[in-house]
N, C-alpha and C positions, 0 to 999 in steps of 0.2 A: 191404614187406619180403618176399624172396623166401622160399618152405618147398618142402618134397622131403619127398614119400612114394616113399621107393623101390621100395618093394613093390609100388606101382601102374602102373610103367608099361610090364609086357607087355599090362596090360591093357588099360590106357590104346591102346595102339598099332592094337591087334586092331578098336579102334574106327572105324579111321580110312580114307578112302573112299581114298586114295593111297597106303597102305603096302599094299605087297604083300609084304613078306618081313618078319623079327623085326631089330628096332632092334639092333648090333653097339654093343659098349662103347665109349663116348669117349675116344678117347686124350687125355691130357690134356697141354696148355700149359705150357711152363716158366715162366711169368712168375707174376703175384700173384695170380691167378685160380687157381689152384692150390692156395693157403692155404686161399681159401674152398671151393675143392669139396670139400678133403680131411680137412681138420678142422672147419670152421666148420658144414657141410650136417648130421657126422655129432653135431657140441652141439646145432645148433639142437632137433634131432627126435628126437634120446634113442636114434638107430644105432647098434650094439653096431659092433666091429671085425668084418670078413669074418673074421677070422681065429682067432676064440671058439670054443671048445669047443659038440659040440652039447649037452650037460651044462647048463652055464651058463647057454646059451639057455634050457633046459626052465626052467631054474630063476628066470631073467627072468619067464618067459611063468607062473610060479606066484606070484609076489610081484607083478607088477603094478605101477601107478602108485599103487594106493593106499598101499601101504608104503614110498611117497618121502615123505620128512620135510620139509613147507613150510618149512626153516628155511638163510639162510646166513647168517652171522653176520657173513664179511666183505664181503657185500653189504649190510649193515642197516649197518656201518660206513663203509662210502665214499660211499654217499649221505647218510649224515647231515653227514659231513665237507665233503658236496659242497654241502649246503643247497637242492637243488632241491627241496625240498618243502618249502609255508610254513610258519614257524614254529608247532606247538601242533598239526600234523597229518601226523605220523611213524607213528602207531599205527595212524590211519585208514587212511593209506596200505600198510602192512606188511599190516594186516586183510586189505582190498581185494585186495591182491596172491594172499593165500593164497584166495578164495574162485572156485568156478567161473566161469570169463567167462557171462554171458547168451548166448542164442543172439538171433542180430541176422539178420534178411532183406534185400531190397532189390525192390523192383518194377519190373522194366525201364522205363524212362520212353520212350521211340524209340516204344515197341512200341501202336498205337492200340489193343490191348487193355489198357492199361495200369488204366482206368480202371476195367473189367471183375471184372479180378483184384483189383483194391482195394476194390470193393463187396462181391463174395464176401468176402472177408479180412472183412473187418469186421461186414459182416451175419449170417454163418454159422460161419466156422471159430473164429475170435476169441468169439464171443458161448459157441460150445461148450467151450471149454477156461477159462475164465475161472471162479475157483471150484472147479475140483478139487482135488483133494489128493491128491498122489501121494508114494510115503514119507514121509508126515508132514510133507510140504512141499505148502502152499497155492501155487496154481498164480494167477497176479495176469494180470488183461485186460492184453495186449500195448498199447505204448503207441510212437507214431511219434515219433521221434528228434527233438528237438523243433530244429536247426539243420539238418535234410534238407529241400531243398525239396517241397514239394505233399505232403506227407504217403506218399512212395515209399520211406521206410527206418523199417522198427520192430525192436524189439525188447523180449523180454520173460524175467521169471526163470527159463525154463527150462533147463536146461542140455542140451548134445547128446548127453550119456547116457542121462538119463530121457528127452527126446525120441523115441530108437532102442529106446528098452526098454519103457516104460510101454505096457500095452494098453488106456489109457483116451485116447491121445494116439495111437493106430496110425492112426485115419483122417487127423489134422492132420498127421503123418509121412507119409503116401501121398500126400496133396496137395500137399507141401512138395518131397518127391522128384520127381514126376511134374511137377511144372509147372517145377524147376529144369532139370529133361532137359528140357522146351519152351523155356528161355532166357526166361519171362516174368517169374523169380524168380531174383535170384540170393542162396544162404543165404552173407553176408561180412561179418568183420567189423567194427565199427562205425567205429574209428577209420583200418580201410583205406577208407573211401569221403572220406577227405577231402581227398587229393592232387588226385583229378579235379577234383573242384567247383573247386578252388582257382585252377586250370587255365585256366576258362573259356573253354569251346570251342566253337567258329564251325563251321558247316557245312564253310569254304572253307581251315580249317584243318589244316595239315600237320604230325602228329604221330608223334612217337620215341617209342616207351616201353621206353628201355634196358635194362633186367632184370627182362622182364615177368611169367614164369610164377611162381604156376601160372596167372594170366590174370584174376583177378577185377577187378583195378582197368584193366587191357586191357578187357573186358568193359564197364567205367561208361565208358570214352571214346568205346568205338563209338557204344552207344546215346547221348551226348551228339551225335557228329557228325551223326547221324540223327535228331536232334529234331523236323525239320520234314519229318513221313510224305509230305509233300505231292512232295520230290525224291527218286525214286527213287535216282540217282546224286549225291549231295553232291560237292564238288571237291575239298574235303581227304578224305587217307585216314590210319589207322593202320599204322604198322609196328611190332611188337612183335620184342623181338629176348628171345634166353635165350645164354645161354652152354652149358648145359647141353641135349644134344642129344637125350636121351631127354625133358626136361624142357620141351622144343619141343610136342611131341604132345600133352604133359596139356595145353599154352596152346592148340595147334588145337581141341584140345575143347571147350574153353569159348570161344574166340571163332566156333566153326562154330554152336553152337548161338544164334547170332545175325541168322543167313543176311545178311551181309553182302557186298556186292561191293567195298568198301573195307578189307581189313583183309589182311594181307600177313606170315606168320612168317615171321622170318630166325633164323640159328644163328651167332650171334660173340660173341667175348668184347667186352663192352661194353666197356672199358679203349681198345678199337682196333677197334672200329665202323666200318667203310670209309666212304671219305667218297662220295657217290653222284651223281650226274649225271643232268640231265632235257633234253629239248628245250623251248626257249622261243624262241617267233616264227624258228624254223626256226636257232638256235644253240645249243650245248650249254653249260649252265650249269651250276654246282654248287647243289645241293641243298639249300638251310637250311630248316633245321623252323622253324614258327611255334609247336609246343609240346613240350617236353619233359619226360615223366617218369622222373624218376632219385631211382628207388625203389630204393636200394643194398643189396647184402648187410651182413647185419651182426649184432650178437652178440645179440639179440635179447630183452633182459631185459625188455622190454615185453612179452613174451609167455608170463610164467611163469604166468598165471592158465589158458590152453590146453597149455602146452608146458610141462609142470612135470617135465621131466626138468635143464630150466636149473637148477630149484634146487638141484641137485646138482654141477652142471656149470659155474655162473659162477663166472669170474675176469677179472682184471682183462686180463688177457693176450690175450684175446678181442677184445675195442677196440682192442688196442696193435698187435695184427697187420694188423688190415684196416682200418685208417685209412689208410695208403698206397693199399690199393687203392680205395676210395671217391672219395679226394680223384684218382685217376685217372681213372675214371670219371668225375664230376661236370666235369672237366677238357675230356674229351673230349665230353662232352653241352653243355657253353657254346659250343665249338668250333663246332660242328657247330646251335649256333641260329642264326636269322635275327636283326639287329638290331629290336629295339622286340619281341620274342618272348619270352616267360616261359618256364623253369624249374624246376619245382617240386622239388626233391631230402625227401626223407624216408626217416627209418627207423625200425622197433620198436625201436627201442633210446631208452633211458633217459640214454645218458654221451655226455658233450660232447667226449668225443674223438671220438668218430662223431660228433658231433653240431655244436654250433658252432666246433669245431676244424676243422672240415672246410671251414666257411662263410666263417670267417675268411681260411683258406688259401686260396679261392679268390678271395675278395677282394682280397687283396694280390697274388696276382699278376695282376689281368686290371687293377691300376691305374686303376682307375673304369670300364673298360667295362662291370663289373655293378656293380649294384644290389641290396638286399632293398625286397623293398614291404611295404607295409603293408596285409596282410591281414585286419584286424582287423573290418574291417566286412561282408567276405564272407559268412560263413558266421553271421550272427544266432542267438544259443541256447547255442554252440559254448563250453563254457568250456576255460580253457586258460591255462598260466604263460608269462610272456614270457622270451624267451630269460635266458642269463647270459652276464656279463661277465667273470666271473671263476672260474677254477676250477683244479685241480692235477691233477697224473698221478702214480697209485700206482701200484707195480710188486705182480705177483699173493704176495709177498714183504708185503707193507705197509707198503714204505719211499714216504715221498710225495717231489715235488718242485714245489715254486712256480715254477719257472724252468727254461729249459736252459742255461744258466750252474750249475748245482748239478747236472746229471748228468752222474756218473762217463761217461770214457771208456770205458768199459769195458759202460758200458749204450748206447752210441750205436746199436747194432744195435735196438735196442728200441725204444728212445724216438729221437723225431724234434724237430725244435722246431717244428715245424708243430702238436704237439700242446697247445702251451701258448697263451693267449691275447698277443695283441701286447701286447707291452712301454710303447709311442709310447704317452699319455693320446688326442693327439687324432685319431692312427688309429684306433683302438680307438673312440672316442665316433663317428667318421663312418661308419663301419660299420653303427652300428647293429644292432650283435645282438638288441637286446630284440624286435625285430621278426620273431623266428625264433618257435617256437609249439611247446610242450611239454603234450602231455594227460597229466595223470594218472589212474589208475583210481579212487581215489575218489570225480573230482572228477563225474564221469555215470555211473560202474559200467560203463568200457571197461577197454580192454588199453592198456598205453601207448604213447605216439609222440612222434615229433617230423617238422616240418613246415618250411620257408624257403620263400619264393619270393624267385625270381629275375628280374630283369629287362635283358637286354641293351641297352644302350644304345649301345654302340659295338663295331670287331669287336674282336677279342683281339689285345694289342699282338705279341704274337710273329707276327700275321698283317700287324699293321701294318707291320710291320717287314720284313716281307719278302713283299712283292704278288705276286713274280715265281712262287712259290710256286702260289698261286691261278689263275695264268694258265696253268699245265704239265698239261694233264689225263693226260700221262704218268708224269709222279711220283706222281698220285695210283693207277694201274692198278694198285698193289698197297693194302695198310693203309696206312695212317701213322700214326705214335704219338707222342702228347707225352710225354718222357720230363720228369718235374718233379727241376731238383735241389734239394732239402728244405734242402740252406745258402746258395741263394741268392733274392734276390727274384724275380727272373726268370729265363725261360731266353739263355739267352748263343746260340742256333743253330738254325735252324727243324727242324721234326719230321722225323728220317731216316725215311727207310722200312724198310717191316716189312712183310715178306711174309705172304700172308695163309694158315692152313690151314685147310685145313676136316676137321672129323671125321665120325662119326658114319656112317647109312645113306646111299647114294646116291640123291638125290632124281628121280623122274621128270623129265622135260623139259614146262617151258609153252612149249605150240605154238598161236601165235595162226592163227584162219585169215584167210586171205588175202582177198581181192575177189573172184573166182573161184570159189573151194571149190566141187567140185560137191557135196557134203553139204547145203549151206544152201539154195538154191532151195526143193527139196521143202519144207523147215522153214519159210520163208519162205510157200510160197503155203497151205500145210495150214493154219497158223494166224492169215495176214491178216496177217501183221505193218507195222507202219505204216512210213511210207518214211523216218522217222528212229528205227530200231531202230539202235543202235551194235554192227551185225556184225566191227568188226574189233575189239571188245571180247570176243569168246568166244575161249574158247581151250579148248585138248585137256591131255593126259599122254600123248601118244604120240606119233613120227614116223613109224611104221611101223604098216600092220596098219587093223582097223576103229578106229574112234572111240567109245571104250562112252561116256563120259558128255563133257558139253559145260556145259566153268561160264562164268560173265561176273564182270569184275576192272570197277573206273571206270576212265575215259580214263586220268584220272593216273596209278594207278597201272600202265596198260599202259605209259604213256612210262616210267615207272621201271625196269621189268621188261625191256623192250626196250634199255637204255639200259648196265645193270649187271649183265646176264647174269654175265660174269668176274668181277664184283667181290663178289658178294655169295651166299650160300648160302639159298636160297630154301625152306621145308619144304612150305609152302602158302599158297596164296592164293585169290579169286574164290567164288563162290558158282553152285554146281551148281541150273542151270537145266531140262537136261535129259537123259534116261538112252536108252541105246540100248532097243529092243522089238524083236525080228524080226519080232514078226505085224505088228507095224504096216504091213510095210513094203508089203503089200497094200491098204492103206486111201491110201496117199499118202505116210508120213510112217513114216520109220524111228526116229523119237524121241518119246518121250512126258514130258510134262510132270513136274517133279521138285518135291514140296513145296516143298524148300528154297527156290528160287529164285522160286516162284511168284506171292511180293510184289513181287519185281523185276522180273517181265516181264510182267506183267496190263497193266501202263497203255501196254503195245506190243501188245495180243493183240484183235484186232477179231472173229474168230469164235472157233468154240468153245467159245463161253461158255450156260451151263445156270442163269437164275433160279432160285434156292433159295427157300423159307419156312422157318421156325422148325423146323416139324414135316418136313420134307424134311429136312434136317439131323438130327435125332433117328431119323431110318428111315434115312441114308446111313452113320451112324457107329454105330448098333448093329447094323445087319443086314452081312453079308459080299459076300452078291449078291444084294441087290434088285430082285424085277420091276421091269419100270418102270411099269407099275399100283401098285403100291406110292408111288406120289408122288403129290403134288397134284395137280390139274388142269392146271392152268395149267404147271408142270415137266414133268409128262405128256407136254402136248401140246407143249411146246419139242424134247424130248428124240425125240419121235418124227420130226422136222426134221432130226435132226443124223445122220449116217454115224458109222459104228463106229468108236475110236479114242480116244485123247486127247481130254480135255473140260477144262473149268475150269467148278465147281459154284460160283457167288457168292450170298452171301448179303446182300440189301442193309437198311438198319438200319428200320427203321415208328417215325420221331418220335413217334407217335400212341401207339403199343405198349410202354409204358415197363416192360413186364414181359418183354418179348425185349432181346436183345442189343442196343445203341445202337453198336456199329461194326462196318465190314464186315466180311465172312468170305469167303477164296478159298481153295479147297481144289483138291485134283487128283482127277480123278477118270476112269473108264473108261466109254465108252459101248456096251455089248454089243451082243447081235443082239436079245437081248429084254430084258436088264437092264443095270441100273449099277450101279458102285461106285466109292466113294472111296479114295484112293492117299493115305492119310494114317498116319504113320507111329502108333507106338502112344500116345505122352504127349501129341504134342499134339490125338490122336483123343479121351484122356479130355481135355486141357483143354477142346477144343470143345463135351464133351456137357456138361461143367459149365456154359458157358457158357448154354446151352440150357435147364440147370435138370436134367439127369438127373445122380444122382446115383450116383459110381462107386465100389467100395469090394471090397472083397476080403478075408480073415484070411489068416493065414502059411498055411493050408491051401487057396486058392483059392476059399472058399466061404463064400457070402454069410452077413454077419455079421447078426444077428437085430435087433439097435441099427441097422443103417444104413436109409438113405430106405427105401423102397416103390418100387419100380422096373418100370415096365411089361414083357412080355412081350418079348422078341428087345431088351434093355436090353444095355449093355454090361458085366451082371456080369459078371466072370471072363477077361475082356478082358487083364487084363495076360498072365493065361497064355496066354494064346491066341496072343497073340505071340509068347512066346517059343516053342512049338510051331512057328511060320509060321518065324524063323528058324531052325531047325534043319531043317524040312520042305524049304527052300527053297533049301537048299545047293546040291543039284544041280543043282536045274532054272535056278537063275541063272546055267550054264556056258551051256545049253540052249537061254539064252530061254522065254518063256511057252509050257503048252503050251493046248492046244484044250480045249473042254469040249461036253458035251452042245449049250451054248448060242453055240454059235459062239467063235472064238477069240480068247482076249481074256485078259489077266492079272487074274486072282480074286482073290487074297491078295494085300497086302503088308505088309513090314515095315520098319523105319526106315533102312535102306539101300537097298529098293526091290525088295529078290528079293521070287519069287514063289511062290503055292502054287497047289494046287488041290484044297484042302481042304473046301469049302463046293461047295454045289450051288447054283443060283440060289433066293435066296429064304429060304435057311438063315437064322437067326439066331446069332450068337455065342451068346447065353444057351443054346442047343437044345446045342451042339457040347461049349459046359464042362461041362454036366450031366455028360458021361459020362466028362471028364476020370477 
């Protein structure tokens, strides 16, 4: 289910390595997409009207959520009518609804720290909070989701209030933040992690995920496609699409923090999604996904336990409006699957007008080309109601209707008959709705949902019906749209065309380089690269001018990109591998290594590379500028081998040492005239020392908290700010390039975008620099 913080996304923006200017408002759509941005966005998330007195506001912002009355009366009424909850557990479920949702995490599984993070979790942070009591509320040991696999999804009775507010919970809050900005945690909730799984997805798998921000269940499909650390480049990729063009950026956010070169935002209304084009064995073919998620807008009464402004705000009217747009959506995402390719459509919503209203309709028209499968064995643990068969549509009034035969003409604009279940017994029974999958919050103490999967078995008769279509890749050069008419079974006329608009900022240009590029040589001999690096997979954001950063996209999705330039509005893609340096450019090499991409290009990097040990890694990531006496011996003497420049610091695992880290570590790092440093941005410098065993902690005031570890001398207390320092220090000089220092010329500081400072002398420690904060 899609949610909108609107208040977050100049900030969201400021984040992002490819805007250059402030995201301009979206003009918005005339078609159904428009219901939901305009009303539905401002029910789901409790948005007053732009158009509010500032009065009122003040007076919002003094009353709060807590003086919203958990009570709607004629929602306790239509779900009782409606009987989706089993008999004798209406109160449980009313209960459950009005009580905080748990706060639920996730452990990136892709990521070969996974294992890491789930030891800590368990040995240390979990063992700490387990037993306290904070407002008179006993804090219960977090406990793994018992239908997630390997134990990578827990959750426990804390709520995200006290979590941000208790200062007996301030360090498990620091760790929970800092390691989400690393992408090795993502904080989602419980019953969004069940689309992906459901999903089951293949390395070599090609996936949609039609209305993806803000990106958390975007986020579970990467790291599914990336399960085997062992391929750098997988051959399927994700494309995550938003309709919403500011609401594109908060999903860049969370899929960049993945450092993926498979993952690709686009900016369309899913409803007319262009259909896309690729080269195969030197023809152009269209595009079908092997998985799509069609995670619909929708009214969101599954979400009153977080979003308790619904309790004020459900009606029944909410369903009745965006049930055309769904069922168009869901329309267009079958469209646009490959045969023998799943499905999965879902929403927070509770009502079977969104829900197996939706399923049915699209059943009856694709005539047996889909399918529901039977899910039930998937997910072990998972409880959940099986769909329904039968149910009514009440008008926000509380007039009901069994049929559309019994709705006045006069409600036709309202009501559709698509909303009611098929009439036919034994259409109805070949369907098989009970196979769709409804969580209640009682039934594990989540939010609720609902779930289908779908299964293509043949294409969609309206394609059937007309091949000539599929064979014109000029008809497709704009949108096409299925338009559905709700009084008949099928469509009577293949999809006209719909021109396609784009809103929002104007996006940079991906500029692949060529065979030639004189830029890549130098990049090529500086760091060995092996003679199958895939160079015509790097690409720029410029045509003109120097080249500041240089990212890598997989093969596939370059034939995509290259393929559909005109058809489709691109926000971001690829993963930044490396950042322009001017001093470099004396050493050989005008670019230096970029964390992000640093898992992706190590297994092409034959020099450059710096053996780490444990305690090299604890002197690289607390100290700023590091002699290089300062390292082990064996480092020592590597380091004094190497010429100034760009390094890669590896840290390899000692089976025998079950008290160090058991998987590798590559970092970025700078090799001086007399020192080194690591090029690692700020969260994931503290995930690393954690990993190492130093323990990092901070109070609201910068300063070491008397309760946290013992931390050795030049430790990375006080590290967070230190950063933030670095990025404000760094403003300028990232116009500038690095400048020189006592110790030869070399970039000293960085921070998560890669500016630089010159803050520290060689040898400085962060601990030395916070003190005087």
């Amino acid at each position: 289910m899609r949610t909108s913080r609107k208040g977050s996304f100049s900030r969201t923006c400021a984040c992002l390595d490819c805007v250059t200017n402030t995201c301009v408002q979206q003009k918005l759509s005339q078609n159904a997409s428009q219901v939901y941005i305009q009303s539905f966005m401002r029910l789901q998330h409790g948005q007053e009207k732009q158009t509010q007195t500032k009065s009122s506001a003040e007076q919002r912002r003094k009353t709060g959520y807590s003086e919203i009355i958990k009570e709607n009366k004629l929602f306790e009424h239509y779900y009782t009518e409606l009987k989706i909850v089993p008999e004798g557990e209406f109160e449980e479920f009313m209960q459950a609804m009005r009580e905080p949702l748990p706060a639920t995490m996730r452990i990136t599984g892709y990521k070969s720290h996974a294992k890491e993070i789930l030891h800590t979790l368990k040995e240390k942070y979990f063992k700490e909070v387990q037993d306290l009591e904070v407002d008179g509320q006993k804090i219960e040991a977090p406990q793994p989701l018992s239908w997630y696999p390997d134990e990578l999804a827990w959750h426990t009775n804390l709520s995200r209030k006290i979590l941000r507010k208790s200062p007996l919970l301030e360090k498990f809050h620091q760790f929970l933040v800092s390691e989400t900005e690393s992408g090795n945690i993502s904080r989602q909730e419980a019953v969004s992690m069940i689309p992906p799984l459901l999903m089951k997805i293949e390395p070599q798998h090609k996936i949609l995920d039609m209305c993806a921000a803000p990106g958390s269940k975007t986020a579970q499909l990467i790291e599914m496609l990336h399960s085997d650390m062992d391929i750098p480049f997988p051959e399927g990729f994700v494309i995550a699409n938003d309709v919403d063009n500011k609401r594109c950026y908060l999903l860049v956010h969370q899929a960049k923090r993945l450092n993926s070169p498979c993952i690709m935002v686009v900016n369309h209304d899913a409803s007319s999604i262009p259909r896309l084009y690729f080269d195969q064995d030197g023809k152009k073919d269209i595009l079908f996904y092997d998985r799509i998620l069609c995670d619909v807008p929708c009214s969101g009464d599954g979400t009153m336990r977080k979003n308790i402004d619904v309790w004020k705000k459900w009606t029944t009217s909410n369903s009745l409006q965006l049930h055309g747009l769904q069922i168009r959506i869901a329309v267009r995402g079958v469209e646009q699957l490959a045969v023998g390719g799943r499905m999965v459509y879902s929403t927070c919503s509770l009502n079977p007008i969104e829900d197996e209203a939706v399923i049915a309709a699209l059943l009856e028209k694709s005539e047996g080309a889909l399918e529901l499968a039977d899910a039930s064995a998937d997910l072990p643990g998972l409880k959940y109601m099986p769909g329904i068969t039968s149910w009514k549509v009440m008008t926000k009034e509380g007039q009901w209707f069994s049929d559309w035969s019994e709705v006045l003409k006069s409600r036709h604009t309202q009501i559709r008959p698509t909303m009611f279940p098929p009439t036919d017994p034994e259409k109805l029974a070949s369907m098989k709705l009970e196979r769709c999958m409804r969580i209640l919050p009682h039934h594990q103490n989540t939010g609720g949902f609902f779930v289908a999967v779908l299964v293509k078995k043949a294409p969609m008769p309206w394609n059937r019906r007309y091949p000539k279509v599929l064979g014109n890749p000029d008809l497709f050069s704009s949108v096409a749209v299925l338009h559905i008419d709700m009084k008949c079974s099928v469509c009577s006329s293949p999809p006209p065309p719909k021109k396609m608009k784009l809103f929002g900022f104007k996006e940079d240009p991906f500029v692949f380089l060529t065979e030639d590029d004189p830029i890549f040589p130098p990049v090529q001999a500086f760091y060995d690269l092996s003679p199958d690096f895939p160079k015509l997979n790097v690409l720029t954001r410029t045509h003109e001018g120097k080249k500041r950063h240089l990212y890598m996209v997989s093969k596939e999705l370059r034939n995509v990109l290259l393929n559909n330039s005109e058809r489709m509005k691109v926000i971001n893609t690829g993963v930044k591998i490396w950042s322009r340096n001017t001093d470099g450019e004396q050493f050989g090499c005008a670019f230096r290594l970029a964390q992000e991409g640093v898992y992706t290009l190590c297994p092409y990097i034959r020099a450059r590379i710096l053996n780490i040990s444990v305690e090299d890694v604890k002197v690289l990531l607390t100290q700023e500028n590091p002699f290089l006496s300062k390292l082990g011996d064996d480092a020592h003497n590597q380091a004094k081998k190497l010429g100034m420049g760009s390094i890669v610091l590896r840290y390899l695992p000692d089976p025998k040492d079950l008290n160090a880290p058991q998987c590798p570590i590559d970092l970025c790092g700078w090799r001086g005239k007399t020192s080194i440093r690591a090029f690692v941005p700020r969260n994931e410098r503290l995930h690393y020392l954690r990993m190492v065993g130093v323990e990092v902690f901070c109070d609201k005031q910068g300063k070491r908290n008397d309760g946290s570890t013992e931390i050795p001398e030049g430790s990375a207390e006080g590290l967070s700010q230190e950063a933030d320092l670095l990025e404000q220090e760094g403003e300028e000089m990232e116009q500038n390039g690095s400048e020189s220092n006592a110790n030869g010329p070399e970039p000293i500081g960085s921070t998560c975008d890669g500016r630089v400072s010159n803050s520290h002398k060689p040898g400085e420690s962060v601990h030395k620099k916070c003190s005087n904060l």
